[in-house]
N, C-alpha and C positions, 0 to 999 in steps of 0.2 A: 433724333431722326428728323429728317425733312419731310418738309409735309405732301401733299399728294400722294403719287403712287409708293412715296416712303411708308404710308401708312395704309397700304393695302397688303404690301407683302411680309412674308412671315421670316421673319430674320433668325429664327432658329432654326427653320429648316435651312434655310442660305446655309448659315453656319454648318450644318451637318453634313450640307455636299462640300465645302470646303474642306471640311477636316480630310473626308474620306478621300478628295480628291489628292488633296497637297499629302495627305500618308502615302497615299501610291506612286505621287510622283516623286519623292523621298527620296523612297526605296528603288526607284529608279536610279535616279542622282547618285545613290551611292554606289549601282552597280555597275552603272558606266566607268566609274573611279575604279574603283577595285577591277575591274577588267582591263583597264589602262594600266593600271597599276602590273598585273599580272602579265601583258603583254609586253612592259617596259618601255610603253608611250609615252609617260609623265614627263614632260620638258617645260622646267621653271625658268629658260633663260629667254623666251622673249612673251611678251604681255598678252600677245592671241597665240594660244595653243590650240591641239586640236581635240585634246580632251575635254577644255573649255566650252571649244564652239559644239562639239558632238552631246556634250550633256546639256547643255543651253536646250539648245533645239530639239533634241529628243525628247526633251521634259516639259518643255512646253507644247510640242506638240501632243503628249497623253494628256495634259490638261485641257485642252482645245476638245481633243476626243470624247473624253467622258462628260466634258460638259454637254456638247451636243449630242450626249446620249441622255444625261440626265437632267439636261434643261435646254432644249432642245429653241435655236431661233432666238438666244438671247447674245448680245455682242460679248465679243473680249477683247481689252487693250493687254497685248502683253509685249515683254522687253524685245523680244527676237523676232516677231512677226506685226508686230505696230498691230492698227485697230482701227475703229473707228473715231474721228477726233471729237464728237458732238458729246455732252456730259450728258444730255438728257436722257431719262429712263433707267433701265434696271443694265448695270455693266458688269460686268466680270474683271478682276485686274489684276495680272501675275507676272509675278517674277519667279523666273524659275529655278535661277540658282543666283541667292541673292549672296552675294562675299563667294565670286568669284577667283580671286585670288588666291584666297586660303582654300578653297577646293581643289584647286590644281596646286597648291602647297602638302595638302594633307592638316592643314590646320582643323579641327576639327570645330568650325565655329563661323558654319555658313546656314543656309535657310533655303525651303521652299516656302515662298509666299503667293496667298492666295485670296481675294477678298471682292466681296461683290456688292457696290456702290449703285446708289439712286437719287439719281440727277447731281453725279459727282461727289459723294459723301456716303463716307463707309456703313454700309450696315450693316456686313455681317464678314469675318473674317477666320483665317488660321495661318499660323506658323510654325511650321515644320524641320526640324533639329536632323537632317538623316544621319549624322553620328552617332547621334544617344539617342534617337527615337523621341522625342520631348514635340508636344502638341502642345501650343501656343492657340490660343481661341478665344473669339469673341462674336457677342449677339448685340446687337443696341437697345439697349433696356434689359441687359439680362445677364449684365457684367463679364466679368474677363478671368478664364482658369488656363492654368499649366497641369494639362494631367488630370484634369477633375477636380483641382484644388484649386478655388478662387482665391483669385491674386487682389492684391490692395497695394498701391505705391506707399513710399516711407512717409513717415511723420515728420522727416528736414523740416528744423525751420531758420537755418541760417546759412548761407550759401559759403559760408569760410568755414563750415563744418561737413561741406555735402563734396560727394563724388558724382563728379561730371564725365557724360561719353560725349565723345564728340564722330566727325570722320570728315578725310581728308580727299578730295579732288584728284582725278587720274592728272590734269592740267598740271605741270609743272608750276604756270605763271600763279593759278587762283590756290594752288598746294600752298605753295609761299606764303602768298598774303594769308590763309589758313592760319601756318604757322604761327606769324607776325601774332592774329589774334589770340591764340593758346596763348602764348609771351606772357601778354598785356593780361590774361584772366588768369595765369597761375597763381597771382599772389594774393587773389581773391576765394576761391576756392581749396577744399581739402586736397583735392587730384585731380587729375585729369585721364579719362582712360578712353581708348582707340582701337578696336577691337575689325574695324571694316565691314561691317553688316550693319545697318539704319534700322534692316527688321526685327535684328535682335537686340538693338540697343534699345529700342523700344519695347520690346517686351520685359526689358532689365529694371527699364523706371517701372513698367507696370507691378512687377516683382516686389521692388524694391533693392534691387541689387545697385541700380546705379538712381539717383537721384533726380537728375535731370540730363539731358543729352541736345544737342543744338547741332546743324549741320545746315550749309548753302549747298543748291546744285542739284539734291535729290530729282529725283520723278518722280511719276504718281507710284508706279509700279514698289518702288522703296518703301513708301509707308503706306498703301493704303492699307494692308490689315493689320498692322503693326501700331499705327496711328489709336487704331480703335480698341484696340488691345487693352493700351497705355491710356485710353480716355475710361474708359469702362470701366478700367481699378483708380478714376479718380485723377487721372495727373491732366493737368491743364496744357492746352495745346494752341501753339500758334504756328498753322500751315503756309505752305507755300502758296501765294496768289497776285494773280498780278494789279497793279494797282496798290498797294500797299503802302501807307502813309504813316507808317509808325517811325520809319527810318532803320527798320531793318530789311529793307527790299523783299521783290517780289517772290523770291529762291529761299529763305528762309524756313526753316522748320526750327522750333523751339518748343521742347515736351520736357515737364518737372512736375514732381509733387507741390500741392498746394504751396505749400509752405516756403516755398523758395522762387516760385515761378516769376511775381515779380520782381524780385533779389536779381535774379538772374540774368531777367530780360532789361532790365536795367546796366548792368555789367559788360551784357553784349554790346547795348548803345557805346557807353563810354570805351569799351574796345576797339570801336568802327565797324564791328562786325557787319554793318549793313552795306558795306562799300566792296567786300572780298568778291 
């Protein structure tokens, strides 16, 4: 946690209104779907639909609402309505239907994210499955559960034995260069797996389901309770920030189990990944 007002407030309660909030905005999410679905509005052939943009906004708008019912005068940055741009103080940060795509596919492997950061840094978060109902949560100091069951990331300690997520850029041009990088790291690692959700790929290292996961381009709204999620059970994290002199630029996100995290961050270098 960061210090000052990070250490006045109670990051369990935070956590508790996130859960409650991102459950209902969920169950929202999915009923805008299945009413699209039943009215036979689903149209996968161009990239803004209007099922899309109607659950986007409706779900972030009930999150907006219950916030300023249940913490009434504190900011939100979220995806569909911007925010305030100043990190300082207690934020709120959502994404309301994160794997956009696979929503308006019927994939069933998209997210409500919801997470409430101080002075820029998560401290208290949840992520929400509205397919399968699955609560993704985390506290800062008070570790990270799926369900009630705390999570711990794997024991990898060799990155040509570890399963990697990644994800890929809407940009045609930076997709490319993406690609180009998976190339240069498949022969490094075990797999590589692409699923289109950041907030769930991160909750998967937190798991243990995937090992470590790397992505350029994010926003905050992508990882902030996801990020925390995946720290909480342990996995080591390197965020997006500008200024950043490692040589993987300032877009970068890179989350792994201990045990592979420099393997990995390594790997990235000698791929260029800091260039896409």
């Amino acid at each position: 946690m960061c210090v000052g007002l990070a250490n006045e407030v109670d990051a369990r309660a935070l956590c508790e209104v996130a859960v409650r909030i991102a459950r209902e905005a969920a169950e929202l999410a999915r009923t805008v779907r299945d009413k699209a679905v039943a009215d036979g509005s689903v149209d996968t052939k161009s990239t803004e639909t209007d099922v899309v943009t109607a659950g986007d906004r409706a779900v972030e708008r009930l999150v907006r609402e219950r916030l300023a019912e249940l913490r009434p005068g504190e900011s939100v940055l979220g995806e569909e309505e911007g925010g305030e741009g100043a990190l300082d103080g207690l934020r709120w940060v959502v994404d309301p239907i994160d794997g956009t795509v696979n929503y308006l596919y019927g994939f069933p492997w998209y997210s409500v994210s919801l997470a409430a950061q101080v002075d820029g840094r998560s401290v208290a978060g949840a992520v929400v499955e509205p397919a399968s109902g699955r609560v993704w949560s985390a506290a800062a100091g008070h570790g990270a559960y799926l369900d009630g069951r705390r999570l711990r990331v794997s024991a990898a300690g060799r990155l040509d034995l570890a399963l990697i997520g990644t994800g890929f850029s809407y940009s045609v041009q930076r997709r490319s260069a993406q690609a180009a990088v998976v190339s240069r790291l498949m022969s490094q690692v075990r797999d590589i797996r692409r699923a289109g959700v950041a907030s769930l790929d991160l909750c998967a290292v937190a798991a243990g389901w995937l090992d470590g996961v790397f992505e350029v381009g994010l926003n905050r709204w992508d990882w902030a309770a996801g990020a925390l999620i995946a720290a909480e059970a342990g996995a080591e994290l390197r965020l997006p920030a500008p200024g950043s002199a490692d040589g993987l630029g300032d877009e970068m996100l890179v989350c792994a189990a201990p045990g592979i995290a420099k393997e990995l961050t390594e790997a990235l270098l000698r791929a260029d990944a800091g260039s896409v």
